[in-house]
N, C-alpha and C positions, 0 to 999 in steps of 0.2 A: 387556449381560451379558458379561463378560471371558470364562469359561469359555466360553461358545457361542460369541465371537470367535474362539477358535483351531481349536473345531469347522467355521466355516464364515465365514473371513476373507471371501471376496467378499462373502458378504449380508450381512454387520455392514457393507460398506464400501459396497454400493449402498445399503440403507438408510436407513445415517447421513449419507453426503458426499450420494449424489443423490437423497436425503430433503429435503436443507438446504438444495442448488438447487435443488430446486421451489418450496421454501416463499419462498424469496427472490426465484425469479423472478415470480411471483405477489404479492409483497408491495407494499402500496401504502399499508401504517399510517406512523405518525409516529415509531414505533421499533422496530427488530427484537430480541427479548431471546430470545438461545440460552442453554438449558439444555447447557454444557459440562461438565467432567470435571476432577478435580483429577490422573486419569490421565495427562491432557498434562505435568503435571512430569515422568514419567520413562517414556517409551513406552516400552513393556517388550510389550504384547500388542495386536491387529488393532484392539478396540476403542477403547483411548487414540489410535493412529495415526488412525481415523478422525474422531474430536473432534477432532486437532491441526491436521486438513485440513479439517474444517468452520471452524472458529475463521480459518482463513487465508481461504479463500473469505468468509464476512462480512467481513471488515477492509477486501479490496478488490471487494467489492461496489458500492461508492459508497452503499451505504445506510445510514441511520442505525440506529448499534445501541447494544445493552449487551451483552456477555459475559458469563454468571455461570458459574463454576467449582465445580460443586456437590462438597463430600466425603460423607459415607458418610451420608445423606439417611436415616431413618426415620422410620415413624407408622404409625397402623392402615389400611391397605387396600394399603399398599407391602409386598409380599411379595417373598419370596427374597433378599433381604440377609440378614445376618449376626443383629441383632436380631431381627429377627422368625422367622428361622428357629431359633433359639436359645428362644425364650420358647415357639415351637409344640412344641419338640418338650417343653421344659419342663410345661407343659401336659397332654402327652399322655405323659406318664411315661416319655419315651427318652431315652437317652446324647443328651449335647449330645458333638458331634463336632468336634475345635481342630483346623485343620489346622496342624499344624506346634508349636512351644513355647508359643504362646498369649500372648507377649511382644511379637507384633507392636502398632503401635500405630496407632489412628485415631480421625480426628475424626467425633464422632457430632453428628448435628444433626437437629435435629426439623423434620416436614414443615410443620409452621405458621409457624415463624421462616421458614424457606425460600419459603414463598408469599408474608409478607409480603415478603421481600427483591424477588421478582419483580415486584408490583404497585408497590414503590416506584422502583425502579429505569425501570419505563415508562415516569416522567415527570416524573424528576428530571433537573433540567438539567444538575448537574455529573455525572450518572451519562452523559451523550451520551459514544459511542464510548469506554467502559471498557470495563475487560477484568477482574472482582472476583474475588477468592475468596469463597464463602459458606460458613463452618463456625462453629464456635463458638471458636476458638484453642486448644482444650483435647485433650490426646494420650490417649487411653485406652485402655491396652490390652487385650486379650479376654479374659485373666483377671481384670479389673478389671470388665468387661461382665459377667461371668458371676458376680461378687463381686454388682454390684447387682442381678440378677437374682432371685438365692438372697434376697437381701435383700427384694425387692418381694413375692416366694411367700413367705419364712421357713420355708425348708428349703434343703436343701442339695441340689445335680443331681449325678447319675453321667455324669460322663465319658471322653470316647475321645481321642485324640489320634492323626492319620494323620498322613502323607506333606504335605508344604507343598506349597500347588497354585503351581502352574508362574505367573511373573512378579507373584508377592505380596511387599507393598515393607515392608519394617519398619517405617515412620515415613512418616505422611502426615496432615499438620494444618494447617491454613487458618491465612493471614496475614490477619486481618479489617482491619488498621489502614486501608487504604484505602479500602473502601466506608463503614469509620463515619469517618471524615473526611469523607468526599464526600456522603455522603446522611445522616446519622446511625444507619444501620442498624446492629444490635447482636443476636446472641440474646437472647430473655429465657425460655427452657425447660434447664433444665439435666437432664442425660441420668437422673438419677432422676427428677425429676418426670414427663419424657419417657417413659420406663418405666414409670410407674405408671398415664397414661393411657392406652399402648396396650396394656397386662394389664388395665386395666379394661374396656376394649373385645373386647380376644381372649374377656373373660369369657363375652360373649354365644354364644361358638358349644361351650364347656362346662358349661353350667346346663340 
């Protein structure tokens, strides 16, 4: 969580780095696959630094891995991102809140494309000691997110626009071309469909 990273840089950084040595000191499988951060492009806040230091400790590890470099991961039960904070508040009849122009852009990717990535990635041979991006290639930005949302309810949301939170990057979108080279891994959820399953899902906690 970026925002708690500047709240409280040591415990995102024992957490995350000597979270990652244990699990590797301990590790005794045929491949180690770290959920990494598309944050590492541009450390800008405690948490990216700590992904960039985990990512360095696997590499000289001596153990075998895959790195996945996740960008902005959604679905139903991943809460406090930007989706799904978006669609609850949607839901419950409040201001969705932009920080900043709403022009930022990101890659949105669904939590099922992303599992498969993980499980294929364990035991693909050309996937040994990568380092991937997982997103979908596609840039979209928040007013664009909030375009298909309106679209998915069919009504329109009241919004707020604050202050831009501290180390938020304009542009950040997955180069997928190497993992679907190497493994053939590919999206196949595009962020409306994506949408429409986990507003059918959030339905259950408003009926």
């Amino acid at each position: 969580d970026i925002p708690m990273s500047f709240k409280d840089p040591e415990e995102t950084m024992d957490i995350n780095v000597n979270g990652t040595k244990n699990l590797l000191n301990g590790f005794k499988g045929s491949r180690f696959v770290f959920a990494s951060s598309s944050s590492v492009y541009k450390v800008t806040n405690p948490y990216a630094e700590s992904k960039l230091k985990d990512e360095e400790i696997i590499k000289s590890s001596g153990k075998p891995y895959t790195i996945l470099r996740f960008f902005n991961v959604y679905g139903w039960g991943k809460m406090g991102l930007v989706v799904q904070e978006f669609l609850k508040k949607a839901l419950e009849g409040e201001e969705l809140i932009i920080h900043g122009s709403g022009n930022q852009k990101r890659d949105f990717v669904h939590l099922s494309d992303v599992a498969d990535a993980n499980l294929l990635v364990s035991t693909h041979p050309d996937a040994l000691n990568q380092t991937f991006d997982v997103g979908t290639g596609i840039a979209t930005s928040l007013n664009e997110l909030i375009g298909i949302i309106e679209e998915v309810l069919e009504k329109k949301l009241p919004k707020t626009q604050i202050e831009r939170r501290e180390g938020d990057l304009d542009l950040s979108v997955a180069d997928i071309t190497s993992i679907k080279e190497k493994t053939g891994w590919e999206p196949k959820i595009s962020l409306e469909e994506g949408m429409r399953r986990v507003y059918n899902n959030a339905l259950k906690l408003y009926v």
